[in-house]
C-alpha distance (Angstrom), angle and dihedral (degrees) to the residues before:
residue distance angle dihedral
X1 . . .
X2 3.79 . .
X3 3.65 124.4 .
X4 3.80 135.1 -178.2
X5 3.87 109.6 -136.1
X6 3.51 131.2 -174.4
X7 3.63 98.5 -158.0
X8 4.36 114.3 119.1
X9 3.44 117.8 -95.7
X10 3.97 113.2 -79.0
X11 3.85 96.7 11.7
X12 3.72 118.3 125.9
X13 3.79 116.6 -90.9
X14 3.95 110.8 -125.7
X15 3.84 109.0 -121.8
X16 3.35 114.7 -114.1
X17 3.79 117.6 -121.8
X18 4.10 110.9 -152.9
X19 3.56 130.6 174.9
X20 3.88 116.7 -153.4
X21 3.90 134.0 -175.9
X22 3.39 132.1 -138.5
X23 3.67 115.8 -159.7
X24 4.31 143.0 149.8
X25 3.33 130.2 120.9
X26 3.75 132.5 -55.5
X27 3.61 122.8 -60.5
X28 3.81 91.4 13.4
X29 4.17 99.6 121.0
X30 4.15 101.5 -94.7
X31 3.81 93.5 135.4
X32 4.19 91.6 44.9
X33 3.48 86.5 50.2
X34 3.64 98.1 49.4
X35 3.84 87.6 41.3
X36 3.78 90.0 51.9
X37 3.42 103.9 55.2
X38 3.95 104.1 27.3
X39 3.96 102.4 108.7
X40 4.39 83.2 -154.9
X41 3.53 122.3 56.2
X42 3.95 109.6 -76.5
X43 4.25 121.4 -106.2
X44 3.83 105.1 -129.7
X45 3.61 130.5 -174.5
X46 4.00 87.0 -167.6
X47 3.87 115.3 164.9
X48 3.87 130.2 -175.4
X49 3.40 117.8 -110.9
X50 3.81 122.2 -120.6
X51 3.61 140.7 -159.8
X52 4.36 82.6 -105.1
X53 3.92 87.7 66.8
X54 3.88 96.8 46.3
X55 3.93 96.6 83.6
X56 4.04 84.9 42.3
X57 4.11 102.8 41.1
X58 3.70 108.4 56.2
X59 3.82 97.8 -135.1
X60 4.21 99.9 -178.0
X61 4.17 109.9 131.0
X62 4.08 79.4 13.9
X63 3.33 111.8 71.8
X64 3.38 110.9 121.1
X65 4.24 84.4 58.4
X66 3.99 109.4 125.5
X67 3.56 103.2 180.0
X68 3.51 142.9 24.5
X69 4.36 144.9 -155.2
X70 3.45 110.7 -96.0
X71 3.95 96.6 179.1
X72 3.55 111.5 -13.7
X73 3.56 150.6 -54.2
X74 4.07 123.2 -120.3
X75 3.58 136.3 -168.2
X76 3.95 134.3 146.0
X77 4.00 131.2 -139.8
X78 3.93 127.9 -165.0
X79 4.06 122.3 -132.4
X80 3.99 103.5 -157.5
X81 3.77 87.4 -157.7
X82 3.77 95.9 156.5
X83 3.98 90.9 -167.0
X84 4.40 79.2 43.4
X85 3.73 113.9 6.3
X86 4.30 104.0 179.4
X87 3.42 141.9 173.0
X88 3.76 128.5 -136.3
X89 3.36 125.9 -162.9
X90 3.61 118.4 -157.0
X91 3.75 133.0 -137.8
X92 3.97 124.0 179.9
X93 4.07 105.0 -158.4
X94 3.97 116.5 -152.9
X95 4.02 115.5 -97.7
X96 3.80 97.6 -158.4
X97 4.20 106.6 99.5
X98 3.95 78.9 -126.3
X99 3.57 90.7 83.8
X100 3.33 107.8 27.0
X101 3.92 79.3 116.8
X102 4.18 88.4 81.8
X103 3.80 91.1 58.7
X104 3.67 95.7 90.4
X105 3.62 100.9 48.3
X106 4.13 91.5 38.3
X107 4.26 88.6 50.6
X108 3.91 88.7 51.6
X109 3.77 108.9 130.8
X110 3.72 90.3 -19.5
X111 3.68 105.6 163.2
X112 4.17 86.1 -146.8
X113 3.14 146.4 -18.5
X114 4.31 133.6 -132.2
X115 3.78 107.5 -153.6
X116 4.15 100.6 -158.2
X117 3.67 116.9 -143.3
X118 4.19 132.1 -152.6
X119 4.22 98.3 -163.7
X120 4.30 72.1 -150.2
X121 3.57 87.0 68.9
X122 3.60 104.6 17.0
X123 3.79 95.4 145.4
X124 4.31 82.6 63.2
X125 3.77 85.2 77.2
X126 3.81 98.4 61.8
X127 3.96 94.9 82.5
X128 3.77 94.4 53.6
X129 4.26 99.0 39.7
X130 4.08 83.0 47.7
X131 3.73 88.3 49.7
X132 3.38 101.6 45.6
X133 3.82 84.7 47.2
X134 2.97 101.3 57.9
X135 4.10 96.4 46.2
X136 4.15 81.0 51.9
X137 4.07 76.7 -127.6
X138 3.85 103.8 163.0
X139 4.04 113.0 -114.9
X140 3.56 150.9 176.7
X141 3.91 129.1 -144.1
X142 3.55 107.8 -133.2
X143 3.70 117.5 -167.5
X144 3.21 114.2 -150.8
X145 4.18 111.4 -158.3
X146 4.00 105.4 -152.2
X147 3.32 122.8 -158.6
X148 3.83 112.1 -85.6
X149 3.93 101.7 15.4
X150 3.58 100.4 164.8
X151 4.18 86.8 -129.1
X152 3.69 132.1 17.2
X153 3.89 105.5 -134.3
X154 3.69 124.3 -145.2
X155 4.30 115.9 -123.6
X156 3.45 98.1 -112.2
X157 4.24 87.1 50.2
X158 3.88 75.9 55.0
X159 3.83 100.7 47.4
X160 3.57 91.7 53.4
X161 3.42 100.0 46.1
X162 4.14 95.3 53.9
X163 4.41 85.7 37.6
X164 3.69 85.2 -120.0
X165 4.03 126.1 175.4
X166 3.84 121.7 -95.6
X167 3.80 79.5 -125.2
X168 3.92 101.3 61.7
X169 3.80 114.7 86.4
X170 3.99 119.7 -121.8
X171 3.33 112.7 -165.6
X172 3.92 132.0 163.7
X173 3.91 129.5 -127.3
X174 3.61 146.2 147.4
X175 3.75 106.4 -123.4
X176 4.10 86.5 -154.5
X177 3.72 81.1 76.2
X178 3.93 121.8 74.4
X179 3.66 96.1 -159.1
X180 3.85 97.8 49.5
X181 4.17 92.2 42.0
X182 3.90 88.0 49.4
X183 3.48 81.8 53.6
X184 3.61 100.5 62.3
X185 4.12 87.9 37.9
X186 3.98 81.4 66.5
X187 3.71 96.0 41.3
X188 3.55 90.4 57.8
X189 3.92 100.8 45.0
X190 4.02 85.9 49.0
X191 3.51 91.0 52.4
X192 4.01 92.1 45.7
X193 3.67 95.9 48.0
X194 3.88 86.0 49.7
X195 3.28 96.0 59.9
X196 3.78 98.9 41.3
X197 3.62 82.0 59.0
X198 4.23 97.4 44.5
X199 4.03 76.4 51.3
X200 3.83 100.8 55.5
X201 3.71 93.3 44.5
X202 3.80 86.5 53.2
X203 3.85 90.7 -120.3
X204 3.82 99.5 119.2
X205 4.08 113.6 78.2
């Protein structure tokens, strides 16, 4: 990534300190994502699932789930950008409407957010593109492409389908993978910083 910086030549860039948010509905591959990318090991608030939950979690395309976030999932990874070295700290938000509660305090001073996507479940992402929204909290879709989805849609099938913005970025990953999840990580803090910028120069309404 490629940043201007205004610091004199051969003093020490100031790491940046970022917090991102990694939210979608249940089932949808938050905590592997966390898990992938966090360079320490994770903070889960995992619990098993039991047969109480079943008429409360909606398990269809799921059901071989076990366990599920209770309050969130953190984890941290380093960018050793020398023109931009940063720090992102990672925290997975719950997906079940149960604890939709813990949004608030998760999404404080979150620099961005990537809202993860199943196209088996698209219409889970609704609740956390509308919040996000709404809190004018900058975000990424990130499509996450499970093994055996019956069809691999394209982003703009996606962008339609959740009525997002021209301006929000789509992009498609498999969070099992630490290069392609860094990838949206990225995505989203380029898209962030844009838009801080677009803000300051009064061009973003």
């Amino acid at each position: 990534m490629a940043y201007a910086s205004s610091e004199p030549v051969g003093a020490a860039v100031p790491t940046l300190e970022l917090k991102i948010v990694v939210a979608g509905g249940f089932g949808v591959g938050k905590t592997t994502m966390v898990a992938t990318l966090s360079e320490i090991k994770p903070l889960t608030t995992e619990e098993v699932l039991t047969d109480a939950g079943r008429g409360i979690d909606d398990l269809s395309a799921v059901e071989n789930k076990t366990t599920t976030t209770v309050a969130m999932d953190f984890g941290r990874i380093t960018f050793h950008d020398p023109r931009r070295p940063m720090i992102l700290f990672l925290f997975g938000a719950p997906g079940q409407e149960r604890f939709w509660f813990t949004w608030p305090d998760l999404s404080y001073g979150a620099v961005g957010v990537v809202v993860l996507a199943d196209t088996r479940r698209l219409e889970d992402s609704f609740a956390a593109v509308n919040y996000f929204e709404q809190k004018q909290t900058p975000f990424v879709v990130a499509v996450n492409e499970f093994d055996g989805a019956a069809y691999r849609y394209s982003p703009d099938e996606v962008r339609q389908a959740l009525e997002l913005t021209p301006q929000t970025p789509v992009i498609t990953c498999d969070v099992r993978q630490r290069t392609s999840a860094r990838d949206v990580l990225i995505a989203l803090v380029e898209h962030s910083l844009k838009r801080r910028r677009l803000a300051t120069s009064g061009a973003l309404t």
